[in-house]
C-alpha positions in Angstrom: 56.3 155.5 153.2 54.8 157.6 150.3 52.3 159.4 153.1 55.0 160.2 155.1 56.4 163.1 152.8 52.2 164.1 152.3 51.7 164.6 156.1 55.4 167.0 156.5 54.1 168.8 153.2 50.7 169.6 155.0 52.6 170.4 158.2 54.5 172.7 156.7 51.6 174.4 154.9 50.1 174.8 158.4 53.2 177.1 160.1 52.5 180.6 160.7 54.5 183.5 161.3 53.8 184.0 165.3 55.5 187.8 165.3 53.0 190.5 166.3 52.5 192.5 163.3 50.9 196.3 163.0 52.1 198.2 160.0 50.6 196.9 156.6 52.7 197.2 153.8 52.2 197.1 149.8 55.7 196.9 147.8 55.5 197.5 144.4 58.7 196.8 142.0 59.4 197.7 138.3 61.6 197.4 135.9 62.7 198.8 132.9 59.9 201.3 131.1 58.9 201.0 134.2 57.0 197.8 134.1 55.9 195.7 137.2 58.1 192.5 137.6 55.8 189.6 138.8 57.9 187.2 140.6 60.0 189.5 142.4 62.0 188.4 145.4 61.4 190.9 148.6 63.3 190.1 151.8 62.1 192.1 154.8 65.0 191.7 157.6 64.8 188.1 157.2 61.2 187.1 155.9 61.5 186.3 151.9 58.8 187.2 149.4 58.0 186.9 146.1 55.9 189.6 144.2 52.4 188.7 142.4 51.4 188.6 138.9 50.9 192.7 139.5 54.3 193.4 140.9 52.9 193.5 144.2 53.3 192.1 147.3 51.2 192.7 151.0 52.7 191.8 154.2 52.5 193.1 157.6 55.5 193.9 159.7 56.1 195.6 163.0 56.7 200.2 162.8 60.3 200.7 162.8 63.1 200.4 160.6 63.6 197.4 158.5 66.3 196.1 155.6 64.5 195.9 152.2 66.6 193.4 149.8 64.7 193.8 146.2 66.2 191.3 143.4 65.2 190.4 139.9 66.6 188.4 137.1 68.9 191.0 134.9 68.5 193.4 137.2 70.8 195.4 139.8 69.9 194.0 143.5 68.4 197.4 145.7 69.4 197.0 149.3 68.5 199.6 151.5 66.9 200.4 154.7 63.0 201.7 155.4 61.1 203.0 158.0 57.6 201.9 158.4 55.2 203.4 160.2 51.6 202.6 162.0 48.8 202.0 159.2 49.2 201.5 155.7 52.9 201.4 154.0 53.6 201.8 150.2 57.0 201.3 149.0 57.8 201.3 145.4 61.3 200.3 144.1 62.6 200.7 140.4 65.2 198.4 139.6 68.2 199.1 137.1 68.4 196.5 134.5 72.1 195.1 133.8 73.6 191.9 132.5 75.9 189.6 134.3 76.5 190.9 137.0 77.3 189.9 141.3 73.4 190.0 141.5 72.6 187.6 139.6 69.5 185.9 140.0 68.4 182.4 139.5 65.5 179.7 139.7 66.3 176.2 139.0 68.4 175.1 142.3 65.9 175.6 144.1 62.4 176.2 142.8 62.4 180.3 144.1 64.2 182.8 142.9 67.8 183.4 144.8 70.9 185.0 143.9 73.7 183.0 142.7 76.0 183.6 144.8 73.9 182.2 147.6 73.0 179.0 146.1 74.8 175.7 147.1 75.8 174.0 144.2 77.6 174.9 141.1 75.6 177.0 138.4 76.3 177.9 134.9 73.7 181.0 133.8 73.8 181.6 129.9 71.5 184.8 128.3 70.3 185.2 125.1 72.9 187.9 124.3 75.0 185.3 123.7 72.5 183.5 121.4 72.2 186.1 119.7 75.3 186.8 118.6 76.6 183.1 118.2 73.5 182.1 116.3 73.4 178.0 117.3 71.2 176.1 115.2 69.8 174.4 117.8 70.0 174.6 121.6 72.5 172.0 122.2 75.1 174.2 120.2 74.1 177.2 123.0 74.6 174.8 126.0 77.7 173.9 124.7 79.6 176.8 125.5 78.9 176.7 128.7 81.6 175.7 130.9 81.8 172.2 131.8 79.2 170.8 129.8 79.7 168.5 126.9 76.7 167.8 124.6 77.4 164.6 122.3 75.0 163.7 119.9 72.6 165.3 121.5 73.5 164.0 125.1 74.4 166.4 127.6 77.7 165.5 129.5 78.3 167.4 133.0 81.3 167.1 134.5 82.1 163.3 133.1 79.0 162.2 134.8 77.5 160.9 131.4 79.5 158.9 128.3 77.6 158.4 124.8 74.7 156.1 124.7 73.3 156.5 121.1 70.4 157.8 121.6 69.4 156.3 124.8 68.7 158.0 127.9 69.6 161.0 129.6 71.7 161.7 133.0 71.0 165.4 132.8 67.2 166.8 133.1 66.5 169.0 130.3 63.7 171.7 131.7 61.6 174.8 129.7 59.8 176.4 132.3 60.4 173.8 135.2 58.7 171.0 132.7 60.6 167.9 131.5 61.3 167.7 128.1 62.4 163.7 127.8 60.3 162.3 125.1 58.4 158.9 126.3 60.1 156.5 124.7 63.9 157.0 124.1 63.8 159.4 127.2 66.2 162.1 125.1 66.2 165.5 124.1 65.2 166.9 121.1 67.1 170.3 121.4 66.0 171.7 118.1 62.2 171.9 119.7 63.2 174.0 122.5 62.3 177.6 122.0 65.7 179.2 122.4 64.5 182.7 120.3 62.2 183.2 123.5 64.3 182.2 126.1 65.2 184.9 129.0 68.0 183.1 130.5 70.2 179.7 130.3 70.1 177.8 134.3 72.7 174.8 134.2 72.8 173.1 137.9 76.3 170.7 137.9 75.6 167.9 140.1 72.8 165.1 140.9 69.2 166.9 141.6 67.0 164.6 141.7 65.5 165.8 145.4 64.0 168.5 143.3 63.8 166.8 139.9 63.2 163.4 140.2 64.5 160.6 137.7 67.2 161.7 135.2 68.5 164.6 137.0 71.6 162.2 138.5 74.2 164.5 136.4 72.2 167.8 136.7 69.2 170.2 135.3 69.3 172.3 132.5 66.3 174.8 132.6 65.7 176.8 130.1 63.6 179.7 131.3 61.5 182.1 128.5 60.3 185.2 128.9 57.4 187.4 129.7 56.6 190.9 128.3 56.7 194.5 129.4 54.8 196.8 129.5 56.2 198.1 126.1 55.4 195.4 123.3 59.0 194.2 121.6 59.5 191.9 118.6 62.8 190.4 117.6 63.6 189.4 113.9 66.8 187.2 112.7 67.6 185.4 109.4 70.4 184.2 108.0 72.2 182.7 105.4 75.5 180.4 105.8 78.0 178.1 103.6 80.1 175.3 104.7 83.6 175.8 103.3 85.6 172.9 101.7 87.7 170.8 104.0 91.0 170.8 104.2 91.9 167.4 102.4 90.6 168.1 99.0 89.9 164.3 99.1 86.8 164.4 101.2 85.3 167.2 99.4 82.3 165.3 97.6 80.2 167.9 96.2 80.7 169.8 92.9 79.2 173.0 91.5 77.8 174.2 94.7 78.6 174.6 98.1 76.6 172.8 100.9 74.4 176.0 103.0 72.5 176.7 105.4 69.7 178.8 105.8 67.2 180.1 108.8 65.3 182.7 110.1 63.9 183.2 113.4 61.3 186.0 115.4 59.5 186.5 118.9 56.7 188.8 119.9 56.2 189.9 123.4 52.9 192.0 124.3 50.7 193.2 127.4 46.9 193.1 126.3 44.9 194.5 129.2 45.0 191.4 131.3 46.9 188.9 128.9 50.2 188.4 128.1 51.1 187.0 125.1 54.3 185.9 123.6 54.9 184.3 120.4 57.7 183.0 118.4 59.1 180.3 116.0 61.9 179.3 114.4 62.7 178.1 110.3 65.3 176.3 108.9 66.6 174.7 105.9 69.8 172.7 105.0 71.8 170.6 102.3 74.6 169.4 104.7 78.3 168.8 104.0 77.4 165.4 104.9 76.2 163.6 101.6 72.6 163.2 101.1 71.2 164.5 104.3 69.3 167.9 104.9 67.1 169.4 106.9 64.1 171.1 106.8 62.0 171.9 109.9 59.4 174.7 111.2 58.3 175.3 115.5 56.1 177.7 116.3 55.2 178.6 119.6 53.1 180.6 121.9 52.5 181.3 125.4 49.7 183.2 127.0 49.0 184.4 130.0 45.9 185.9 132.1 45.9 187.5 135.2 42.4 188.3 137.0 42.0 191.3 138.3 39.9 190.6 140.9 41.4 187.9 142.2 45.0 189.1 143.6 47.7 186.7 142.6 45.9 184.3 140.4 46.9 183.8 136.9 46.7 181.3 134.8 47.8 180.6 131.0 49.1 177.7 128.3 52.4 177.1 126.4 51.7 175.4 123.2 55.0 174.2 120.9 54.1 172.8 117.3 57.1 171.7 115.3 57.6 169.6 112.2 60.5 168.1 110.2 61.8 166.5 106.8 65.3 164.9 107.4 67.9 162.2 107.3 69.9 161.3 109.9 73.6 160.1 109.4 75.2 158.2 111.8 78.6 156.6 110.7 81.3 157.5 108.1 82.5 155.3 104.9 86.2 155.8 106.3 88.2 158.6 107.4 89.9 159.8 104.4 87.5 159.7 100.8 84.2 158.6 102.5 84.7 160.8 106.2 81.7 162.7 104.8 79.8 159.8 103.1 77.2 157.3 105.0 78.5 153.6 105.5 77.4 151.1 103.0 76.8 154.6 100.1 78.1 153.3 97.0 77.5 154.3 93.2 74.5 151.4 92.7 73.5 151.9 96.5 72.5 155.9 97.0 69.8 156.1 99.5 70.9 154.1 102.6 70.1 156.9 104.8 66.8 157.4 106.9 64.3 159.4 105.6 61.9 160.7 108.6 59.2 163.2 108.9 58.7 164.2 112.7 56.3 165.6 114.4 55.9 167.2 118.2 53.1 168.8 120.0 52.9 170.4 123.6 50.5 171.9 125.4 51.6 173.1 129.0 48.6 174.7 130.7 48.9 176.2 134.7 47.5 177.8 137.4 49.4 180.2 139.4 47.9 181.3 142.9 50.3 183.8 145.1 48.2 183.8 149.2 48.4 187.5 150.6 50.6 185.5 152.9 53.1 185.1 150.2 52.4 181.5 149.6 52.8 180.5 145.9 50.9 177.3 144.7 51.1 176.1 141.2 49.5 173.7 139.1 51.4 172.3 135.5 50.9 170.0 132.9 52.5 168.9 130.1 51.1 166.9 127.2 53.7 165.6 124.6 53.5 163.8 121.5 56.6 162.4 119.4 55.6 161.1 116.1 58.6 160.1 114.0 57.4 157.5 111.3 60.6 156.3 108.7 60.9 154.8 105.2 63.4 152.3 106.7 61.7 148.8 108.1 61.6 148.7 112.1 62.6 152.7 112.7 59.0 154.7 113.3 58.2 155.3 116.5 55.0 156.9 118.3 55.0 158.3 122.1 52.6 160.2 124.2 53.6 161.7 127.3 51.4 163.3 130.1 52.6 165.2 132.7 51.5 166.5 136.3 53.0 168.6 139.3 51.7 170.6 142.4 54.0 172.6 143.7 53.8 175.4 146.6 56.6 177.9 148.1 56.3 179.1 151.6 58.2 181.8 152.9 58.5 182.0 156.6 59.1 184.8 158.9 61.9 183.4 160.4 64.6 183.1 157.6 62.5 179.8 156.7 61.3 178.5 153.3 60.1 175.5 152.2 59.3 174.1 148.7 57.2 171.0 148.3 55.2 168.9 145.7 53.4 166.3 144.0 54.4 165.1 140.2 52.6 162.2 138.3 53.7 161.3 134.7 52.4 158.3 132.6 54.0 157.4 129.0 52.9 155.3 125.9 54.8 154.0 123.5 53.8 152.4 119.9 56.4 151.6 118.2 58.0 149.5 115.3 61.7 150.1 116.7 61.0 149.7 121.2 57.6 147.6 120.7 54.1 148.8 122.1 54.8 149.6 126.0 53.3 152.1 128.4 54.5 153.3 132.0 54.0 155.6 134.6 55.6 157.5 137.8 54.6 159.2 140.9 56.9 161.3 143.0 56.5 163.7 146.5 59.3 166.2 147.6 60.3 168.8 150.1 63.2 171.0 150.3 63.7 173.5 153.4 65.6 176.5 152.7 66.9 178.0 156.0 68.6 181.7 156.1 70.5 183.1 159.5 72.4 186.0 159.0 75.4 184.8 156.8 74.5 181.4 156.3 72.2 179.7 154.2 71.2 176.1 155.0 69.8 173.5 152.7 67.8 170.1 152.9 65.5 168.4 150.9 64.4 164.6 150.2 62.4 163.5 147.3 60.2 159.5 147.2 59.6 158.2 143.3 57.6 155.2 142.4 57.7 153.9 138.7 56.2 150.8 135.9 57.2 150.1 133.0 54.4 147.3 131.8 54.5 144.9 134.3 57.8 145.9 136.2 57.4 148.2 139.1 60.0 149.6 141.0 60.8 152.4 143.4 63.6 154.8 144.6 65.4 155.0 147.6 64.5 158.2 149.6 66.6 160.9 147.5 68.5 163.6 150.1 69.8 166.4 149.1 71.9 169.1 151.3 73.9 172.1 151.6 75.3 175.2 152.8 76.2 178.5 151.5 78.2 181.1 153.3 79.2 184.7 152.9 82.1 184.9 154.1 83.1 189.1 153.2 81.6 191.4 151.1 80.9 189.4 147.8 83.0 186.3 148.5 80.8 183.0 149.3 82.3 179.8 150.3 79.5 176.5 149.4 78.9 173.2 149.7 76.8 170.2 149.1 75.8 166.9 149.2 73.0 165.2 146.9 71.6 161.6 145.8 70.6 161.2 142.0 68.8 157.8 140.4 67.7 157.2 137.4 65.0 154.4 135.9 65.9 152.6 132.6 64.3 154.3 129.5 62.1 152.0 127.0 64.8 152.3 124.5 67.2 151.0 126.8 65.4 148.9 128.2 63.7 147.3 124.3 65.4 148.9 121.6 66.4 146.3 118.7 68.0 147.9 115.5 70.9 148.6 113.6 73.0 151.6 111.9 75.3 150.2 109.4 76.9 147.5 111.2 76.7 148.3 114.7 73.7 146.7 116.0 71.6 147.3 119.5 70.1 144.8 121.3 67.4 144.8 124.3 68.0 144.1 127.8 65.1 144.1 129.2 66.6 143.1 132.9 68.4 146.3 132.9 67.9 147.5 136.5 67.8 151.8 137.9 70.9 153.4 138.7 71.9 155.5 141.5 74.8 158.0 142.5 75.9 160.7 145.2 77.7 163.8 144.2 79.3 166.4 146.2 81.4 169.5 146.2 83.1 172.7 147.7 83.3 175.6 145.9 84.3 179.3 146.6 83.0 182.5 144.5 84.2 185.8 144.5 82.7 188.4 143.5 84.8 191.8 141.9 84.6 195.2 140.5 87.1 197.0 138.6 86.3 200.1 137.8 83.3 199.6 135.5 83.9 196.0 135.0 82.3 193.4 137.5 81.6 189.5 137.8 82.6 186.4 139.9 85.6 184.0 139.6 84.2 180.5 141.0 86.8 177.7 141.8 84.6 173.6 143.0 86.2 170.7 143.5 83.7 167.9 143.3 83.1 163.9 143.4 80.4 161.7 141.5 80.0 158.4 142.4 77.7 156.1 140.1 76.5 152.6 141.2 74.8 150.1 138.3 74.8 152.8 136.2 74.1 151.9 132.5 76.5 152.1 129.4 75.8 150.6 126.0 78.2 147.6 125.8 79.7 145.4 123.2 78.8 141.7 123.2 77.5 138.7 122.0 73.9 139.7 122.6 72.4 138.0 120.2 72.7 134.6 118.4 75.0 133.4 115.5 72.7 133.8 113.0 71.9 137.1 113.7 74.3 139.5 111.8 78.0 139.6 113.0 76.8 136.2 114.9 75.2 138.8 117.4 77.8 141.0 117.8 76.3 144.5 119.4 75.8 147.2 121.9 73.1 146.7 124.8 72.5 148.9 128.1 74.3 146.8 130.9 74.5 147.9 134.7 78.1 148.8 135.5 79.4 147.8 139.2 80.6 151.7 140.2 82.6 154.4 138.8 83.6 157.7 140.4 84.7 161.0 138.7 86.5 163.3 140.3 87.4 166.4 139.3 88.0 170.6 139.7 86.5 173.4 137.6 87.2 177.1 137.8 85.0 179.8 136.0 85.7 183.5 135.7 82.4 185.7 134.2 82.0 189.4 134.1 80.9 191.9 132.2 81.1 195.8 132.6 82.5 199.1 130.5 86.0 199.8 129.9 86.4 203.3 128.7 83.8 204.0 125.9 83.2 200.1 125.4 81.9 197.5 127.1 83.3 194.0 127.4 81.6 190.6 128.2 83.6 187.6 129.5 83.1 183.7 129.9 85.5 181.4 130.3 86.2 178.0 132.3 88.6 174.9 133.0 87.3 171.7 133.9 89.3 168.5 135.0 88.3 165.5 135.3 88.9 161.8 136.5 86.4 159.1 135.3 87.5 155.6 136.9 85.8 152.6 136.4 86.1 151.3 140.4 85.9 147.3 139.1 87.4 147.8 135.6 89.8 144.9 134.2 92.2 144.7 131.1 91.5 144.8 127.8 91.4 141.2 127.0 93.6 139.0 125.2 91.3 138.6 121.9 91.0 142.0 121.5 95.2 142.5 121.7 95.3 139.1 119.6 93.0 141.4 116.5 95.1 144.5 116.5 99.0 143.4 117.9 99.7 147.7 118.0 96.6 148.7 120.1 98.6 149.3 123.1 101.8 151.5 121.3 99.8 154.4 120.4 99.7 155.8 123.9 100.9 154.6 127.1 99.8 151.8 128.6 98.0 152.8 131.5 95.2 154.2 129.2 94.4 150.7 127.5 92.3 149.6 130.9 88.7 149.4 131.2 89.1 151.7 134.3 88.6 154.7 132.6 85.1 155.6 131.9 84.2 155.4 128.2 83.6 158.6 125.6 85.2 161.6 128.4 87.5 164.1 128.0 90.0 164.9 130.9 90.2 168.2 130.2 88.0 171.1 128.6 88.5 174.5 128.5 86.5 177.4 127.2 86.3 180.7 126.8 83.5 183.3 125.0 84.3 187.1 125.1 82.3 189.7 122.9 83.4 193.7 122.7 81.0 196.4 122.0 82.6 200.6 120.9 79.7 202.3 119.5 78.4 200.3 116.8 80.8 197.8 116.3 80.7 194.8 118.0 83.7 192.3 117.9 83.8 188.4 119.5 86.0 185.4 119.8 84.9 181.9 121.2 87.4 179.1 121.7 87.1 175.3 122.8 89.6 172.5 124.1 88.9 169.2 124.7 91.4 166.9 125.5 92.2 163.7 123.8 89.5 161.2 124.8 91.4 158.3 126.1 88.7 155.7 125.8 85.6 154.7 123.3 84.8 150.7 122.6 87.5 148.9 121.8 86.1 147.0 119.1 85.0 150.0 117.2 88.6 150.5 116.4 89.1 146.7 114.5 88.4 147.3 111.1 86.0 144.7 110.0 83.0 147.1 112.4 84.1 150.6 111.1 86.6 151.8 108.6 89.2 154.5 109.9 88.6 154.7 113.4 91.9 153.6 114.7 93.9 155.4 112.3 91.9 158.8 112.7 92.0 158.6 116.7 96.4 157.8 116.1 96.5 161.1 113.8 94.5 163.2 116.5 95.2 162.3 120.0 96.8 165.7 121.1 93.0 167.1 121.5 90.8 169.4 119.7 91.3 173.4 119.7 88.4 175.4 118.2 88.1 178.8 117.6 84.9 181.0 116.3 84.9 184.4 115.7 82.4 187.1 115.0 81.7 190.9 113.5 78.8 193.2 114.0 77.4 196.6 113.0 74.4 197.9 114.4 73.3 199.9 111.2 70.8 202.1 113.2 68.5 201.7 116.5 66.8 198.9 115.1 68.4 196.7 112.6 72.6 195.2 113.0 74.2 193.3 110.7 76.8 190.6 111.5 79.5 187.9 110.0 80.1 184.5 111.5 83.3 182.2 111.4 82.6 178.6 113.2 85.9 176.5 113.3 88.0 179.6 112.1 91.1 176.8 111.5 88.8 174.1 109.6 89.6 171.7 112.1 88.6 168.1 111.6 87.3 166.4 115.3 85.0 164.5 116.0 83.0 164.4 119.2 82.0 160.7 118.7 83.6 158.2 116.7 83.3 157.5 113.2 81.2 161.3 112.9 83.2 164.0 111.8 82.0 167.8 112.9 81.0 170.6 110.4 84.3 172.2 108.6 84.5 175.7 108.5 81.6 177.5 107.9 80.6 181.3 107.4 77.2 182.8 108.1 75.8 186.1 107.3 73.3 187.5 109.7 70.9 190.3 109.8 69.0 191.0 112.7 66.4 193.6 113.7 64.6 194.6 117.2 61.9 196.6 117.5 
């Protein structure tokens, strides 16, 4: 059935536009210092086109008056009317840049640029203002804010579709530039190797995409787009110095004579060389945590370049290259919750260093080819090479993967409000490895999505075929659909909705992994089998203005359902002579589970007098059901005779889903009067109801129970933030993170960072 989606992808590649056309046309678009934009979208009445690697693009159409539309990422949509006449047409258009704004322009839904407002699914767009002046370590901390979006221990949580797997496994595709960034052999993200001082903009798509994006985007995408330069060259310069303050309980405080800190500095370089364009950047940091005995010290440096030939219109081609490296521990459980909440388990006076020492290190190299037809056909050619080595000091914890990946992908605008999107992806891993065992694997996938515009309303469809091995086992998807619709319904106000399939293979780690931290211990399944799930949703956006303030409130209510889809479970797994008689978590297939929930979001951004204000805020509810869950059984009650007076009863059922929050809210706002900039950032999340039960009996982990009785109203975090610009290129700000010195957690047995100032001096020129 494979050669079924290659013969519609060739069919489509052989529609033409059957229109008599007369009157050549060459649009050129710029931007700010009046740079071309390559990649520009240009919709002529209805035909859709995206500028080359010059700013150019070269159509025909018919003499007469036609509706130009003009739109760019971060800047002001041009719509306007244009008369063409017979012979040759030029048409330049210089675009206003902005921020946030009812323009706004996006990739990652569906694989062209297209405003948001016209997209049919659920987006969350984060820019790297807001990096900037929130400074996150690492990009986790970034996507955090966003609204709806959980990240726990480095696992990315949309909308309830995900729990907490350890380490194992990802529900939500993590993307820089369209490329996958799972490594081979967990198949997780390692968000401090993402490039976040480049980045140009933040794309979070809520819901399964897996038409588009294949295995691991059942939850959603996050794509993480960098920039390219202007014309003018521009380099960016942060460092910074922080200290963690002492917690609250004097108790817990373990450190004497000096405070634990935190240190970084970060820069980019963007520059036009003739034909190249070249952008640089990397990122340094150094720690001695508030946790005892770990730090951090790590280095990524990265470059892309790009070349576009002259004499060749529309071809370009270039590499990304990422080279990072790190010296580390990793904690993963507390002594208790009181005297040892910020000490390892097992860390006594005799026994100091139970903590594991690693030195990583990651390569990529992610050369393309870029070809834009003078019919305004885009084909592209990627590749992504990617090696993970993590040796340890600890027996059966190094770990070695390689990972190579392949895509074709072309974009076809039509004529006739049509567009299609299509490809080809091929990615093979190999794994050596003291903690998974020596395994290798591969997968193949075809896709096509049709994008159909008529007047008002935007139609989607798409459907997406993935083969896959691990070793011996080979296994397939289901054909993968996806649809949708988007409406405009007045001026600014677009009513959506969508339908799409997600799946997801079992990792190696899931699938292999045998190992312990402290005294949980994981054990392999190695008959775990793919998941697969549906999500869909309605949603409405509204666009506003007020006076100089503009943005969109959006308000979804949406469904996930998830069929044998995998969660780390406690049991017997192993034998009785294994530690705790084989006691531990292993991936298991769960029957179903549906979450259903609503989410509202309000962003704008705009002047207000002689300042300007930037807004983000959102609520998200949630409820996670387990459709076949069962009570807590009768050994478990028999351990711990109170485990069911804490709250009410109907919580103590396995039919809510593990490790979720019912509620989260969030809100980010930043105000800018001259040189003064002021900002507040807060976060709620909710009680969570349910983790493993037998993680709160004492004999696993100390403290558990009797932390999660003394904080099961929810978390409340605030941040907040002062700036000075001391002249045009140099600003100076302070940063509060967890204002009240809140203790939470956002796993058991983990406490977050206390309160913690940072000092930041940053300079742009």
């Amino acid at each position: 059935m494979r050669y079924l989606l290659l013969f519609a992808l060739t069919f489509v590649l052989s529609l033409r536009a059957f229109a008599q056309q007369h009157a050549a046309l060459s649009v050129t678009v710029r931007g700010s210092g009046n740079a071309t934009l390559a990649g520009a979208t240009v919709v002529v009445d209805t035909a859709t086109g995206l500028t080359d690697d010059r700013g150019v693009i070269k159509t025909f159409a018919t003499p007469g008056t036609h509706r130009f539309v003009v739109s760019y990422v971060g800047y002001q949509r041009v719509d306007t009317s244009i008369v063409l006449t017979d012979g040759a047409n030029v048409v330049n258009f210089n675009l206003k840049s902005t921020g946030i704004n009812l323009d706004l322009v996006v990739v990652s839904a569906s694989r062209y640029e297209k405003r948001l407002s016209e997209e049919t699914v659920s987006m969350s767009v984060l820019k790297p203002q807001l990096a900037q002046a929130t400074n996150p370590i690492t990009a986790d901390e970034l996507v955090n804010r966003a609204p709806g979006i959980n990240v726990v221990d480095g696992q990315a949580n949309i909308r309830g579709g995900s729990g907490y797997s350890y380490g194992a496994g990802s529900r939500v595709l993590v993307l820089v530039d369209d490329i996958p960034q799972l490594t081979g052999d967990a198949g997780d993200v390692k968000w401090d190797f993402l490039p976040v001082e480049n980045m140009e903009q933040i794309e979070i798509i809520k819901g399964a995409a897996s038409t588009l994006y294949g295995s691991s985007a059942v939850n959603g995408v996050i794509n993480l787009r960098t920039a390219y330069p202007t014309s003018k060259p521009q380099t960016n310069v942060t460092v910074f110095q922080g200290l963690y303050d002492n917690p609250d309980r004097v108790a817990m405080k373990w450190w004497s004579g000096h405070q634990p800190y935190f240190q970084g500095a970060s820069f980019s370089h963007k520059r036009k060389i003739g034909q190249f364009d070249l952008v640089t950047g990397g990122n340094f940091y150094n720690e001695e945590s508030f946790l005892k005995s770990v730090y951090i010290q790590r280095a990524r440096l990265n470059a892309n370049l790009r070349y576009r030939f002259k004499k060749v219109n529309g071809l370009s081609t270039g590499v990304n290259t990422t080279y990072y490296i790190n010296r580390s521990t990793t904690f993963f459980l507390w002594s208790d919750d009181s005297l040892g909440a910020y000490i390892p388990q097992g860390m006594t006076d005799s026994t100091t260093d139970v903590l594991n020492h690693q030195t990583t290190t990651r390569v990529a190299i992610d050369p393309y080819v870029n070809y834009v037809t003078k019919s305004n056909t885009r084909h592209s050619i990627k590749a992504h090479f990617f090696l993970n080595d993590q040796p340890a000091d600890k027996p059966n914890q190094s770990t070695h993967s390689w990972v190579d990946y392949a895509e074709y992908q072309f974009t076809k605008p039509f004529g006739f409000g049509l567009h299609a999107t299509g490809g080809l992806t091929a990615n093979t891993i190999n794994v050596h490895s003291d903690l998974y065992g020596d395994h290798d694997g591969d997968n193949e996938a075809a896709y096509l999505q049709l994008d159909y515009k008529i007047g008002k309303l935007g139609l989607t469809g798409g459907v997406r075929k993935e083969l896959y091995r691990i070793d011996t086992v080979n296994g397939q998807s289901p054909f993968v659909f996806r649809s949708g619709l988007n409406y405009e319904l007045f001026k600014y106000t677009h009513v959506r909705a969508s339908f799409g399939q997600g799946y997801r293979f079992p990792t190696v780690a899931e699938k292999y992994v045998k190992t312990n931290a402290g005294s949980l211990y994981a054990y392999p399944n190695a008959d775990l089998k793919p998941e697969t799930s549906w999500s869909a949703e309605v949603g409405v956006q509204q666009g506003f203005r007020l006076d100089g303030f503009e943005g969109y409130a959006d308000v979804a209510a949406f469904t996930q359902h998830l069929d044998n889809f995998m969660e780390f479970t406690l049991g017997q797994w192993g034998v009785s002579t294994d530690p705790f008689f084989g006691i531990g978590f292993r991936s298991e297939n769960v029957d179903a589970a549906v979450v259903n929930g609503i989410e509202a979001n309000v962003i704008g951004t705009g002047n207000i007098g002689a300042s300007t204000l930037n807004v983000m805020t959102g609520l998200t509810y949630i409820n996670p059901i387990d459709v076949k869950g069962k009570a807590y059984s009768d050994s478990v009650l028999a351990e711990n005779p109170n485990f069911e007076t804490r709250v009410h009863d109907s919580i103590y059922n396995f039919r809510f889903l593990k490790y979720r929050y019912t509620t989260t809210f969030k809100i980010d706002a930043d105000w800018n009067y001259k040189r003064l900039s002021l900002g507040a950032g807060c976060r709620y999340n909710s009680f969570m109801k349910r983790i493993d039960p037998f993680l709160e009996l004492p004999f696993f982990i100390k403290g558990i129970y009797r932390f999660r009785q003394e904080h099961d109203n929810g978390d409340l975090v605030f941040d907040a933030r002062a700036g000075v610009q001391l002249n045009d290129i140099f600003k100076l700000s302070f940063i509060v993170k967890n204002v009240g010195n809140v203790e939470y957690t956002d796993r058991p047995a983990r406490l977050n960072p206390p309160r913690n100032f940072t000092l930041q001096l940053a300079a742009k020129f």
